[in-house]
N, CA and C atoms of all chains as a GROMACS GRO file, in nm:
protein
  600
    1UNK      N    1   1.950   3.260  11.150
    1UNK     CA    2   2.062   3.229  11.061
    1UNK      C    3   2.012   3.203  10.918
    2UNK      N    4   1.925   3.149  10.904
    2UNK     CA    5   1.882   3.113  10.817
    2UNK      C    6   1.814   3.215  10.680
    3UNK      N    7   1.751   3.280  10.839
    3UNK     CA    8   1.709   3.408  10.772
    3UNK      C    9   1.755   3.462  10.736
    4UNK      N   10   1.859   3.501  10.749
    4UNK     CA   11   1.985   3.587  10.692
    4UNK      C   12   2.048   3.578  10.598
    5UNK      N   13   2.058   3.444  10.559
    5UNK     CA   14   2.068   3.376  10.386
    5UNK      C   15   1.984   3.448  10.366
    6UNK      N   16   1.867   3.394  10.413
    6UNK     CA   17   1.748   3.426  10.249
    6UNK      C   18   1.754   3.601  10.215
    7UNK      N   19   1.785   3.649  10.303
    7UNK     CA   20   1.793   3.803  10.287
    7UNK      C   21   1.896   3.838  10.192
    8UNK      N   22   2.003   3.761  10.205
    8UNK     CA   23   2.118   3.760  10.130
    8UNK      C   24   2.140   3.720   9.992
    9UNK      N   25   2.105   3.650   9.972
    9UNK     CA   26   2.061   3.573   9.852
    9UNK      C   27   1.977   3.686   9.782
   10UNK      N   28   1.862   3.755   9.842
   10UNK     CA   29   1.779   3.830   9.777
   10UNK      C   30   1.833   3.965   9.749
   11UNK      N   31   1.923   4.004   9.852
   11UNK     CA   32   1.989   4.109   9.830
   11UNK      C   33   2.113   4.116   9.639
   12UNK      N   34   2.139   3.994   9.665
   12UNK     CA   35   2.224   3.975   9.570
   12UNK      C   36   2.154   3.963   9.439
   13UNK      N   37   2.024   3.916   9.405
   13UNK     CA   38   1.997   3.905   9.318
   13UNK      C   39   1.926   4.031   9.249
   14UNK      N   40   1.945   4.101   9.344
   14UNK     CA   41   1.864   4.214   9.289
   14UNK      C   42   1.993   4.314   9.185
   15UNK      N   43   1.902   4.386   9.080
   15UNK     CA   44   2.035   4.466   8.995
   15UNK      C   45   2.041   4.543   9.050
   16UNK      N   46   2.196   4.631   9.011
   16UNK     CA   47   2.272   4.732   9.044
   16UNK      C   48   2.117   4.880   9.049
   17UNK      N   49   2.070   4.904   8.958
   17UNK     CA   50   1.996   4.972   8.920
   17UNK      C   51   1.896   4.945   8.883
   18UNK      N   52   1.736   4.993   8.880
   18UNK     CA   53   1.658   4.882   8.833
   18UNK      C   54   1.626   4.956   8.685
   19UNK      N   55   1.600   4.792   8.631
   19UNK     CA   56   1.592   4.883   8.478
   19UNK      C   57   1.445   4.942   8.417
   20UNK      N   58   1.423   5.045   8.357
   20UNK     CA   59   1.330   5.070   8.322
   20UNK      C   60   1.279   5.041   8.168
   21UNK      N   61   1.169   5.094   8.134
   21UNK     CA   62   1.135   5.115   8.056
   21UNK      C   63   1.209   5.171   7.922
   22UNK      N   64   1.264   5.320   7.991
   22UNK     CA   65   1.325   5.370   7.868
   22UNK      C   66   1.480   5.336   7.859
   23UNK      N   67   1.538   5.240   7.925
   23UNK     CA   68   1.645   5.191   7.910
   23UNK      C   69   1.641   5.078   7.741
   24UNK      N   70   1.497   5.018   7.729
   24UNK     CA   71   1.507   4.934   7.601
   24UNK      C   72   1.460   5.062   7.501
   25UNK      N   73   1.365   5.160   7.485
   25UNK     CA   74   1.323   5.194   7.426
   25UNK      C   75   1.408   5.382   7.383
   26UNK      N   76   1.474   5.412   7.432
   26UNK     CA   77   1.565   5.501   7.401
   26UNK      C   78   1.689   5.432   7.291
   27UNK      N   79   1.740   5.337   7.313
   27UNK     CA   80   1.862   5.255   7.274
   27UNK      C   81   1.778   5.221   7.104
   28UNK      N   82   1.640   5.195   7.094
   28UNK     CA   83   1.589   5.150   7.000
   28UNK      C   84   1.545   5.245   6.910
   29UNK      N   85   1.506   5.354   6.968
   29UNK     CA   86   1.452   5.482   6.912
   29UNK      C   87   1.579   5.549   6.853
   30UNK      N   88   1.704   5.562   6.906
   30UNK     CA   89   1.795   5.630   6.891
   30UNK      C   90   1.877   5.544   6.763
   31UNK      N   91   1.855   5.420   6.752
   31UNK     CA   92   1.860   5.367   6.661
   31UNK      C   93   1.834   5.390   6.529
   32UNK      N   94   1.692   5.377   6.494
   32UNK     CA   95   1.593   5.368   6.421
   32UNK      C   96   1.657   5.553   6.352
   33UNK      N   97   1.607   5.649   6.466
   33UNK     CA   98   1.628   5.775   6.408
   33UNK      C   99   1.762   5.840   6.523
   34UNK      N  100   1.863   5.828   6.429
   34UNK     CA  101   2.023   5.925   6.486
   34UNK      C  102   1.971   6.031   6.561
   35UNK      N  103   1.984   6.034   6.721
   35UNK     CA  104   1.951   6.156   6.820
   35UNK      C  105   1.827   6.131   6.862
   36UNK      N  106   1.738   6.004   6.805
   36UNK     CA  107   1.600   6.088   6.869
   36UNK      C  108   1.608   5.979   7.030
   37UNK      N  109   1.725   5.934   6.990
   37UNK     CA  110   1.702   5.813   7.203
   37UNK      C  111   1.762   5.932   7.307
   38UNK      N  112   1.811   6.090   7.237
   38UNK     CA  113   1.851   6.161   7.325
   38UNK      C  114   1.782   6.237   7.354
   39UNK      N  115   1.690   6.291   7.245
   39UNK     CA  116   1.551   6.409   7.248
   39UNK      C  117   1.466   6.344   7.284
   40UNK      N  118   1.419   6.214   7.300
   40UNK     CA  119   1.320   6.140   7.413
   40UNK      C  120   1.353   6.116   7.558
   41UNK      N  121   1.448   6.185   7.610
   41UNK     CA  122   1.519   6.213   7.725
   41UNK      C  123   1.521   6.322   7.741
   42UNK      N  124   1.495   6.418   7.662
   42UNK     CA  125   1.483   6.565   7.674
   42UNK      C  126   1.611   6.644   7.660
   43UNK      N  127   1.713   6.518   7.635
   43UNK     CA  128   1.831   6.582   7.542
   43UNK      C  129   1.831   6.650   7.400
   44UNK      N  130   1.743   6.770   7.397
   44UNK     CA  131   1.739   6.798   7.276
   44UNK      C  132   1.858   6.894   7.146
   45UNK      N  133   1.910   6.944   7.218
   45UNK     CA  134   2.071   6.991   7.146
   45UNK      C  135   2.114   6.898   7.163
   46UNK      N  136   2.176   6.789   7.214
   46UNK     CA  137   2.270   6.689   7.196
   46UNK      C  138   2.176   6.583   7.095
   47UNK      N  139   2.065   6.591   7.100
   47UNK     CA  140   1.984   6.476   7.026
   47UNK      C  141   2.009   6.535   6.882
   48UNK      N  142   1.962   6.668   6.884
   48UNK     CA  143   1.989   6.768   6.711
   48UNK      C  144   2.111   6.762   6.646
   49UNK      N  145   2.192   6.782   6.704
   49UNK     CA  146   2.367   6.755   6.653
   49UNK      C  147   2.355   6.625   6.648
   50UNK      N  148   2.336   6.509   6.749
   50UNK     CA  149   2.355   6.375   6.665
   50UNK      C  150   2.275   6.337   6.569
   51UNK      N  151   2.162   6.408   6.513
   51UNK     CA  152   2.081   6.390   6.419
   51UNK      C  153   2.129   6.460   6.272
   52UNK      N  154   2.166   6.602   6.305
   52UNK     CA  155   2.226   6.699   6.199
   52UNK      C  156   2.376   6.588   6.123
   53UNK      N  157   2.477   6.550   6.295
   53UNK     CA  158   2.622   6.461   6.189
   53UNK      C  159   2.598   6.345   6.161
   54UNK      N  160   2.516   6.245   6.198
   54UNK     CA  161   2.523   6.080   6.174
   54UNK      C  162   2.451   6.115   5.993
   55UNK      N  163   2.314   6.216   6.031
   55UNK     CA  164   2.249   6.196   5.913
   55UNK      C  165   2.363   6.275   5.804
   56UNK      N  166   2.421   6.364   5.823
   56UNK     CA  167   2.499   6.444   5.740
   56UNK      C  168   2.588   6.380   5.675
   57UNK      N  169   2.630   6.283   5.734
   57UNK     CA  170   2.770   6.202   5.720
   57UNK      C  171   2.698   6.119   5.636
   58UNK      N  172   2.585   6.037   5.676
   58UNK     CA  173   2.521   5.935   5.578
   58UNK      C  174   2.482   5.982   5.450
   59UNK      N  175   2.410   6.076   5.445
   59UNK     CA  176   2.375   6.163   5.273
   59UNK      C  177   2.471   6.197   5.248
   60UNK      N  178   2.588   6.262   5.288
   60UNK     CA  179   2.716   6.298   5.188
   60UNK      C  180   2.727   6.172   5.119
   61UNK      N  181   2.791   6.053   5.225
   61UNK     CA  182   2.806   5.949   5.147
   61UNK      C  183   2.756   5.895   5.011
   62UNK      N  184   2.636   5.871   5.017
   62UNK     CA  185   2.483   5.883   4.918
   62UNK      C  186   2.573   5.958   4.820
   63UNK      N  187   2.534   6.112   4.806
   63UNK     CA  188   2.542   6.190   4.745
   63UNK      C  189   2.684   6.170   4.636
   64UNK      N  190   2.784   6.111   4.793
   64UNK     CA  191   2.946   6.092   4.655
   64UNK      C  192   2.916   5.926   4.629
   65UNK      N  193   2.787   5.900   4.576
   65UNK     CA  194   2.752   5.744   4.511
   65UNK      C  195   2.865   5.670   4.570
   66UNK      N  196   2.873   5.667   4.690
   66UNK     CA  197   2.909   5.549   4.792
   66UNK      C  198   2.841   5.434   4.809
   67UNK      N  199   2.932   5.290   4.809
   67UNK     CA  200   2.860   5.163   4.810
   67UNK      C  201   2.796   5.109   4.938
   68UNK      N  202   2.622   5.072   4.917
   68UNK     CA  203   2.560   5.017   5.031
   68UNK      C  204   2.588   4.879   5.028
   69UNK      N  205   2.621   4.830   5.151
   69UNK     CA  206   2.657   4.717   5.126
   69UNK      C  207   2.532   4.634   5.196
   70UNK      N  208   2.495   4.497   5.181
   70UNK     CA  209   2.336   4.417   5.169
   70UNK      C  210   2.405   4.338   5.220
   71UNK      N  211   2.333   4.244   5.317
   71UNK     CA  212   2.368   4.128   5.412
   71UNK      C  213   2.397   4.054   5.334
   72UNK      N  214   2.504   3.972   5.348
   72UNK     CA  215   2.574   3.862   5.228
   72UNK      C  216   2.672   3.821   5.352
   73UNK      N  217   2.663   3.659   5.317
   73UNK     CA  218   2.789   3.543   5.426
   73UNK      C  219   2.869   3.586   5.307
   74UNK      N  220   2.949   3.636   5.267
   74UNK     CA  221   3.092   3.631   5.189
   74UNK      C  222   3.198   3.686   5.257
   75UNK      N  223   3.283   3.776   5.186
   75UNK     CA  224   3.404   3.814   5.208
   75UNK      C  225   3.387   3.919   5.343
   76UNK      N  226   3.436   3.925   5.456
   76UNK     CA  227   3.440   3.965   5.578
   76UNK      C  228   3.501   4.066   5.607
   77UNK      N  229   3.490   4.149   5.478
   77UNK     CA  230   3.508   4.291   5.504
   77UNK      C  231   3.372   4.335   5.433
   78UNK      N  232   3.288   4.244   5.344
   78UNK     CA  233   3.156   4.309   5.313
   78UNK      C  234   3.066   4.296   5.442
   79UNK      N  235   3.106   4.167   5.515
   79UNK     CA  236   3.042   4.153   5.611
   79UNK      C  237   3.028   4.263   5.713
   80UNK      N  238   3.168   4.314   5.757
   80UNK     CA  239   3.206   4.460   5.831
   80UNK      C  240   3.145   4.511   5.777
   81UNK      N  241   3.144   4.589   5.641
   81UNK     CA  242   3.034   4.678   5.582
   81UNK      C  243   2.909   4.688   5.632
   82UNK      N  244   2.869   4.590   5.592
   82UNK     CA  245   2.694   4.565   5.632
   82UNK      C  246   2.647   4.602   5.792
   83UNK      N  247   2.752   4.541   5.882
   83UNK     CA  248   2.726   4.563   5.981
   83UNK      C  249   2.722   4.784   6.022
   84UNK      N  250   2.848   4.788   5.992
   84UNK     CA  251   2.855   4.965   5.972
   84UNK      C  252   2.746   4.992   5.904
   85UNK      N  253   2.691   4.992   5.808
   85UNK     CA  254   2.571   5.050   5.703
   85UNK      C  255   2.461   5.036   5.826
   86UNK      N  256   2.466   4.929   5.856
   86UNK     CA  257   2.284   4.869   5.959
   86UNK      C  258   2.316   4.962   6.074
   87UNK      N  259   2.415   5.047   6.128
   87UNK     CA  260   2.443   5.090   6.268
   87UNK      C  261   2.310   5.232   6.207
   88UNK      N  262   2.327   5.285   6.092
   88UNK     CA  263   2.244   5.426   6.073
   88UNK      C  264   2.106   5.388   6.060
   89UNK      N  265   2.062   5.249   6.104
   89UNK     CA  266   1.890   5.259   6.130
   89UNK      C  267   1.831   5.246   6.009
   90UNK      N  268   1.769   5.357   6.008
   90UNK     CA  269   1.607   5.425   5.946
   90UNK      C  270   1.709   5.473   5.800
   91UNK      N  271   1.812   5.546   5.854
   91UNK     CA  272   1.871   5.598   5.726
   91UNK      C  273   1.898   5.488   5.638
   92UNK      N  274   1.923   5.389   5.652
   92UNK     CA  275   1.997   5.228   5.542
   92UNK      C  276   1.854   5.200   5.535
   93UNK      N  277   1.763   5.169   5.617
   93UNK     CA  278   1.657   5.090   5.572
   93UNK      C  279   1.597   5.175   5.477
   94UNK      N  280   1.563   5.315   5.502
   94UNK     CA  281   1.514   5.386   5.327
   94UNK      C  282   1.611   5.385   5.294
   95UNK      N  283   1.725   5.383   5.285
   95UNK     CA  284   1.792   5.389   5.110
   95UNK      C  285   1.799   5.205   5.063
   96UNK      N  286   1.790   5.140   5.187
   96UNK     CA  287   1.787   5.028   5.072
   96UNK      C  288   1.672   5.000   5.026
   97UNK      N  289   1.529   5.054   5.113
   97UNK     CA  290   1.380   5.056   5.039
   97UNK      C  291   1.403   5.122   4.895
   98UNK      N  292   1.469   5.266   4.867
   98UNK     CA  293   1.486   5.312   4.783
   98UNK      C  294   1.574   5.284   4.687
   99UNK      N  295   1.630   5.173   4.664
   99UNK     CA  296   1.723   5.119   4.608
   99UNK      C  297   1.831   5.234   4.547
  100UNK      N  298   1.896   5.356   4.698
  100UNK     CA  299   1.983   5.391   4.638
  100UNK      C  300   2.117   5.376   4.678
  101UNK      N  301   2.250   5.398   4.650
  101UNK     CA  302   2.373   5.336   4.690
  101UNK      C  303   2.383   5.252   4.528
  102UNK      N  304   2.526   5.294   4.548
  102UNK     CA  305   2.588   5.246   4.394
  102UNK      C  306   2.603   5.073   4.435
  103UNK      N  307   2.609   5.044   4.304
  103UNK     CA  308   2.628   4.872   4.283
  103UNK      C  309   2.804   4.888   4.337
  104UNK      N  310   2.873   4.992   4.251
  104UNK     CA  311   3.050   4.963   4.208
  104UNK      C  312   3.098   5.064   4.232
  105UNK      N  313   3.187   5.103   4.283
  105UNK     CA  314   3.288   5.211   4.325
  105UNK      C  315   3.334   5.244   4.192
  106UNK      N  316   3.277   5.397   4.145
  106UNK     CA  317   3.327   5.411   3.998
  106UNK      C  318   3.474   5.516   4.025
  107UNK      N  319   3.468   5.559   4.092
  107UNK     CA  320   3.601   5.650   4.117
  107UNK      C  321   3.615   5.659   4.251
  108UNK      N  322   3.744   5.740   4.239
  108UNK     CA  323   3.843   5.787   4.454
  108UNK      C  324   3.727   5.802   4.510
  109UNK      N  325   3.673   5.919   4.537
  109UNK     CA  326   3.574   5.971   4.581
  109UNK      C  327   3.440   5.895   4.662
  110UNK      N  328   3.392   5.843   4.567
  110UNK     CA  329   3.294   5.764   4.569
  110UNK      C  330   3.326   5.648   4.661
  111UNK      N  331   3.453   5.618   4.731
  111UNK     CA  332   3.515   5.511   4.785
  111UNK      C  333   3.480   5.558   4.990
  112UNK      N  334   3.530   5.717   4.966
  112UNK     CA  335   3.526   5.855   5.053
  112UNK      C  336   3.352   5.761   5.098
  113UNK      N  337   3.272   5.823   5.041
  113UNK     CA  338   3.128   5.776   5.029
  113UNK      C  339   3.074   5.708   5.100
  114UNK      N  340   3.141   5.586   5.060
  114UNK     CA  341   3.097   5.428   5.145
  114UNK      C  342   3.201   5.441   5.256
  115UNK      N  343   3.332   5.479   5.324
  115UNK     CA  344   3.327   5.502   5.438
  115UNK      C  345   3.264   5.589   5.492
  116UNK      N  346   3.207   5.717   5.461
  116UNK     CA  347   3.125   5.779   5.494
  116UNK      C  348   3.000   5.698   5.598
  117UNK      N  349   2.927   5.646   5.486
  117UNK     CA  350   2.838   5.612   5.530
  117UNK      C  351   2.864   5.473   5.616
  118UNK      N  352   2.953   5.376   5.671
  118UNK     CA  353   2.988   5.288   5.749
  118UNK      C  354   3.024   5.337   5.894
  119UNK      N  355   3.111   5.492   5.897
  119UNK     CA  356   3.138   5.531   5.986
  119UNK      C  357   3.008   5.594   6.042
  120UNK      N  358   2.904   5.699   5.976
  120UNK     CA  359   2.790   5.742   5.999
  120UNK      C  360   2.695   5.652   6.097
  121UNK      N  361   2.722   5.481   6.015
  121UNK     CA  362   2.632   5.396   6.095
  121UNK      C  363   2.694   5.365   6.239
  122UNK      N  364   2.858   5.334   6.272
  122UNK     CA  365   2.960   5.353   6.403
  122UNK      C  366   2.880   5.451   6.439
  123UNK      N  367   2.887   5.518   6.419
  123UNK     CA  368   2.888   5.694   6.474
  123UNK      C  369   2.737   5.669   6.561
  124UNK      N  370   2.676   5.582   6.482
  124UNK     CA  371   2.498   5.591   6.554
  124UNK      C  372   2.534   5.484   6.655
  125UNK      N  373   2.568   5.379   6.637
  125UNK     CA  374   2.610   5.301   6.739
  125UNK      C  375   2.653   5.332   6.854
  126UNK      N  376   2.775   5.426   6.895
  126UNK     CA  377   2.831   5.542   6.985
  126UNK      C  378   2.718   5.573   7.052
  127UNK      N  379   2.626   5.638   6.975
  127UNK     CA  380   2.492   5.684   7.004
  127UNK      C  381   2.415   5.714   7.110
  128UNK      N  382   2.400   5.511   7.020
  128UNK     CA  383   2.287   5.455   7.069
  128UNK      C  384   2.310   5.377   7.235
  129UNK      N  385   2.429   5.352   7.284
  129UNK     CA  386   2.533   5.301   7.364
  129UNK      C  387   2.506   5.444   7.440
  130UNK      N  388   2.556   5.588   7.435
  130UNK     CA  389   2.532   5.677   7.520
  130UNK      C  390   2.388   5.733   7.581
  131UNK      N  391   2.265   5.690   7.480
  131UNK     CA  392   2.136   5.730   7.466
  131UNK      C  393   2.096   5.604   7.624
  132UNK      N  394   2.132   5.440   7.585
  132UNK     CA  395   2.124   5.388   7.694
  132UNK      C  396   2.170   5.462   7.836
  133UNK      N  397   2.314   5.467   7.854
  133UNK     CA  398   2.384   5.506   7.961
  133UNK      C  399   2.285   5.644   7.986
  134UNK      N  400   2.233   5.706   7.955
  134UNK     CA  401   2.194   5.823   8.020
  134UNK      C  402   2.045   5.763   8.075
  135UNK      N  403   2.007   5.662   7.986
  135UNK     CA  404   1.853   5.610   8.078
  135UNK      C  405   1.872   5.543   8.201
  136UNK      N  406   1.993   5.482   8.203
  136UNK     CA  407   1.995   5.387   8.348
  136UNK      C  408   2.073   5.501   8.438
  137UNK      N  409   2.070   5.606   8.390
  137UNK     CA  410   2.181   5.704   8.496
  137UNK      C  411   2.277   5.704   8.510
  138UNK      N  412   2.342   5.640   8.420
  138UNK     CA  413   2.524   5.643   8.452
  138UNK      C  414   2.566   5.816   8.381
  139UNK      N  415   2.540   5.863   8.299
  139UNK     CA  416   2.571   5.973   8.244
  139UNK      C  417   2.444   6.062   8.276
  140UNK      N  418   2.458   6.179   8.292
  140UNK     CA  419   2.368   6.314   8.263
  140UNK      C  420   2.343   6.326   8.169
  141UNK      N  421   2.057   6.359   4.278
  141UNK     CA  422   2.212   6.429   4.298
  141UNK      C  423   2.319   6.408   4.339
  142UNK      N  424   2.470   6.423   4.322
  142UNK     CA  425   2.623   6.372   4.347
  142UNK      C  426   2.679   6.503   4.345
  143UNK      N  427   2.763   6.466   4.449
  143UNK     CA  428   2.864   6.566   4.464
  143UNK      C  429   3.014   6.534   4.460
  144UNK      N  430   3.121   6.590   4.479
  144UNK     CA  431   3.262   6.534   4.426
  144UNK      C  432   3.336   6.616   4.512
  145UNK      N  433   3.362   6.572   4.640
  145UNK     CA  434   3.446   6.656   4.721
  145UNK      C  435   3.606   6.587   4.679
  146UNK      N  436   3.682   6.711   4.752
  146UNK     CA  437   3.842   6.710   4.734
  146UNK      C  438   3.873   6.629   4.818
  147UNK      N  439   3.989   6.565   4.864
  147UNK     CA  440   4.028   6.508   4.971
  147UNK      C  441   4.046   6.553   5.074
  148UNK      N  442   4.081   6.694   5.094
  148UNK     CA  443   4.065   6.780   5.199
  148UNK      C  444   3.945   6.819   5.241
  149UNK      N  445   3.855   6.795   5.092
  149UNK     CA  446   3.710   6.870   5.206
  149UNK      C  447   3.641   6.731   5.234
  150UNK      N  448   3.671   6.635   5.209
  150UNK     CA  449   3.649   6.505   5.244
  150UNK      C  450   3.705   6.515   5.421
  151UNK      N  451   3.796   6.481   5.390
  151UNK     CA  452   3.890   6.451   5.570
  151UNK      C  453   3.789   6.624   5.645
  152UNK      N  454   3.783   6.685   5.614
  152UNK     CA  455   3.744   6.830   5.664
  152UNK      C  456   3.579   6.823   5.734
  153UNK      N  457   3.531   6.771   5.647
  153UNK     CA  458   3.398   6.717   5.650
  153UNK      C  459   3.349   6.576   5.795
  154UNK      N  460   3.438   6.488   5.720
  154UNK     CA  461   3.480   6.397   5.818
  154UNK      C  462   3.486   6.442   5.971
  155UNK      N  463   3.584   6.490   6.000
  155UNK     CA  464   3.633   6.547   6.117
  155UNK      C  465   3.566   6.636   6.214
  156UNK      N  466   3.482   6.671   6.097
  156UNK     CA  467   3.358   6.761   6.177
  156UNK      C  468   3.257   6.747   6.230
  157UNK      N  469   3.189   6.626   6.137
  157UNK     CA  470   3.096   6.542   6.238
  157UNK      C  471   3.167   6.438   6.321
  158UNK      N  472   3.218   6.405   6.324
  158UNK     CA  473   3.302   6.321   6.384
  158UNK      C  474   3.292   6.333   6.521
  159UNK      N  475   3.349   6.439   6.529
  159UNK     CA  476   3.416   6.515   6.642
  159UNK      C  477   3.290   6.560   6.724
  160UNK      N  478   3.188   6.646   6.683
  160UNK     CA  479   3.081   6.608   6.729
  160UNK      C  480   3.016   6.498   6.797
  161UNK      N  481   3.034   6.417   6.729
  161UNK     CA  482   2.996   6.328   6.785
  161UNK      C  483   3.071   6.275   6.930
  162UNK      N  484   3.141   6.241   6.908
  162UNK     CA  485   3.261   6.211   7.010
  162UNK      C  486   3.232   6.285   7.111
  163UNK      N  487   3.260   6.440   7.049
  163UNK     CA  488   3.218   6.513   7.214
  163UNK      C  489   3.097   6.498   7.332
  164UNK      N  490   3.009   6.494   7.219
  164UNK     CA  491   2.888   6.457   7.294
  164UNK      C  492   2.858   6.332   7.384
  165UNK      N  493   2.921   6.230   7.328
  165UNK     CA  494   2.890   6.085   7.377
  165UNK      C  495   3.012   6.049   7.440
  166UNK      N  496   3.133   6.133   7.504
  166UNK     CA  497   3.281   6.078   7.570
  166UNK      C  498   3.267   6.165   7.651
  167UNK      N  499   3.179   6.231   7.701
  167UNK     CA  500   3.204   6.327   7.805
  167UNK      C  501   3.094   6.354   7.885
  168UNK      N  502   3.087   6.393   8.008
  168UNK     CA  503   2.984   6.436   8.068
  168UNK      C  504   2.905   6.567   8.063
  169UNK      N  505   3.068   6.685   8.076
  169UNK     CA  506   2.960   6.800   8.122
  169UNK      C  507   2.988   6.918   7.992
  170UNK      N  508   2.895   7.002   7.946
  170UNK     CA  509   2.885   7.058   7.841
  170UNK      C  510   3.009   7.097   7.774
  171UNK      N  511   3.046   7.181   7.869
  171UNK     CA  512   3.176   7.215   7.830
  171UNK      C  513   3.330   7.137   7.805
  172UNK      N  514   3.308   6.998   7.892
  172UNK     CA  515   3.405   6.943   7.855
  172UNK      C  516   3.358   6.854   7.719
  173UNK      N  517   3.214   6.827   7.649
  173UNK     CA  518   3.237   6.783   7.536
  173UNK      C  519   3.273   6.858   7.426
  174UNK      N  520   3.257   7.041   7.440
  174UNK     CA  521   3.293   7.134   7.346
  174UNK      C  522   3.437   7.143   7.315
  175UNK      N  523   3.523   7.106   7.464
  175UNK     CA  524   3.653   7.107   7.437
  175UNK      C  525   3.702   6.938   7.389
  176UNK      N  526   3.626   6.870   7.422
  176UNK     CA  527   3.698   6.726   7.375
  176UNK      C  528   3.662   6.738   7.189
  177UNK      N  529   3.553   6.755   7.165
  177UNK     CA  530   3.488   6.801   7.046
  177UNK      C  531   3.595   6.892   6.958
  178UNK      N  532   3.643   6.980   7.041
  178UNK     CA  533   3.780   7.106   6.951
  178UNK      C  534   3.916   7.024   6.960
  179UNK      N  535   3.902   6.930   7.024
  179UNK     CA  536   4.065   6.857   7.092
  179UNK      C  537   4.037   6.737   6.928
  180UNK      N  538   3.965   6.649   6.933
  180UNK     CA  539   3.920   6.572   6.828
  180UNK      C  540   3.951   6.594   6.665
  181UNK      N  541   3.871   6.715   6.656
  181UNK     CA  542   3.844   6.795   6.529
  181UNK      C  543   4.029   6.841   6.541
  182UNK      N  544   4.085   6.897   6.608
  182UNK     CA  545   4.233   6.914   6.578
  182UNK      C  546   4.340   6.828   6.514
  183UNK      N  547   4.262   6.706   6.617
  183UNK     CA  548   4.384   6.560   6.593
  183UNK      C  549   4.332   6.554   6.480
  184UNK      N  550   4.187   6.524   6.423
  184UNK     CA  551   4.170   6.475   6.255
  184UNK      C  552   4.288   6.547   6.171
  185UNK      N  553   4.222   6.676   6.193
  185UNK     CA  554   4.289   6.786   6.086
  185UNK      C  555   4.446   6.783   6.063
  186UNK      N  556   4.485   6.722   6.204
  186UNK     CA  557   4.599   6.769   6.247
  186UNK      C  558   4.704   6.636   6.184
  187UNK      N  559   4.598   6.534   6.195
  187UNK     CA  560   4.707   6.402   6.140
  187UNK      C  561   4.644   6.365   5.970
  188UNK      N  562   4.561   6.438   5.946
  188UNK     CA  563   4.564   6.477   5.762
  188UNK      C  564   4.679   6.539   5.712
  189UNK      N  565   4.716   6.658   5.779
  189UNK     CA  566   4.871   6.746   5.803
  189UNK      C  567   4.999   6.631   5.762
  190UNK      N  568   4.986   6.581   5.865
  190UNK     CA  569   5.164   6.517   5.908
  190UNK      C  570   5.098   6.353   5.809
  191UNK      N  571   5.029   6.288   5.772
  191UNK     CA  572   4.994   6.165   5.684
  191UNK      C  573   5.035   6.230   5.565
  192UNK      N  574   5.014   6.382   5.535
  192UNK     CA  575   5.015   6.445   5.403
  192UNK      C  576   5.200   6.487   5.394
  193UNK      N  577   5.245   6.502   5.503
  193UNK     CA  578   5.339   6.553   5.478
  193UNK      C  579   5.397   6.423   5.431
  194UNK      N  580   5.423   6.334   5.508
  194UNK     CA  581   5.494   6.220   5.484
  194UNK      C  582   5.509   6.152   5.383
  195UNK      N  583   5.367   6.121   5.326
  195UNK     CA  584   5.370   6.062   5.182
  195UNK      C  585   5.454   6.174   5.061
  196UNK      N  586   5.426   6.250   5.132
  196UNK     CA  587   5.526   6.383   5.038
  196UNK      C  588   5.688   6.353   5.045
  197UNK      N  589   5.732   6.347   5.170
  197UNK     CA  590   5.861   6.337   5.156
  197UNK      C  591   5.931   6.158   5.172
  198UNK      N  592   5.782   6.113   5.197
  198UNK     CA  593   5.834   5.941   5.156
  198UNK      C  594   5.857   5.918   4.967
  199UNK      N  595   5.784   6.028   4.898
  199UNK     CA  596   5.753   6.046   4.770
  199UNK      C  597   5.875   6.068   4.705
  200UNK      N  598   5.959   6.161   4.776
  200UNK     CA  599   6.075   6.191   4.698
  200UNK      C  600   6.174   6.158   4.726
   0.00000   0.00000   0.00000
């Protein structure tokens, strides 16, 4: 009887799936660089297209001098910002190494820009969330 | 370098990676992310359309 707890107990504590390795390190990679947590899975057309639109979407932005927005406790839609900007990785960390991204929204366009590049960073997030699910096996 | 897209090739642009994306990461099997991917890219395009119409005839 007893025994049968302890079996039980052990049965239960064990996870659904066991986790590996590339369950932390796909999610992080895919991060860092848009597509590459899918081409380190050997998803390599699905890794290239998410590399070709997250990054595409992020340099347009750039390009129509869209605002990067920088970690700041203030107003809680800069806060939203920041968080969207940090979702594109590698792409925000060089442009904010490179100090590029406008200070001020000088025209319409340029407004286009900075959602651009907020959704770009969503968009990697999506990602990085599917790059997991395919390491623990829930997706192909 | 800067570029100065229209609002259409803005939303156009948009919609295209977008949709990509989506397909790839909402679906399982190839083909159903190509069609969720064409289903996506429609609705963008498709509710740029009818947002455009409206402000038009909310306009006048």
């Amino acid at each position: 009887m007893a025994n049968q707890t302890a079996k039980t107990t052990t049965k239960a504590a064990e996870p659904a799936q066991p986790a590996s390795m590339m369950a932390v390190i796909a999610p992080a990679v895919g991060w860092l660089i848009p597509g590459a947590g899918h081409m380190i899975q050997k998803r390599w057309i699905r890794g290239g297209l998410l590399l070709v639109s997250i990054s595409a979407l992020f340099v347009l932005g750039l390009m129509m001098q869209g605002h990067i927005y920088k970690a700041n406790g203030g107003d809680i839609l800069d806060m939203l910002g920041f968080i969207g900007d940090l979702g594109a990785g590698g792409l925000y960390i060089v442009t904010l190494a490179m100090n590029w991204g406008q200070g001020a929204v000088a025209f319409a366009t340029a407004d286009y820009g900075t959602k651009f590049m907020i959704v770009a960073g969503l968009l990697n997030f999506i990602a990085v969330a599917d790059a997991y699910h395919i390491a623990i096996g829930k997706k192909q | 370098m800067t570029i100065q897209l229209s609002h259409f090739s803005a939303a156009f642009v948009f919609a295209l990676f977008a949709s990509i994306v989506f397909g790839i990461t909402h679906r399982e099997t190839t083909r159903d992310m190509i069609r969720y991917g064409l289903y996506c890219f429609a609705m963008f395009l498709g509710g740029v359309f009818v947002a455009g119409w409206t402000m038009w005839l909310v306009r006048r």
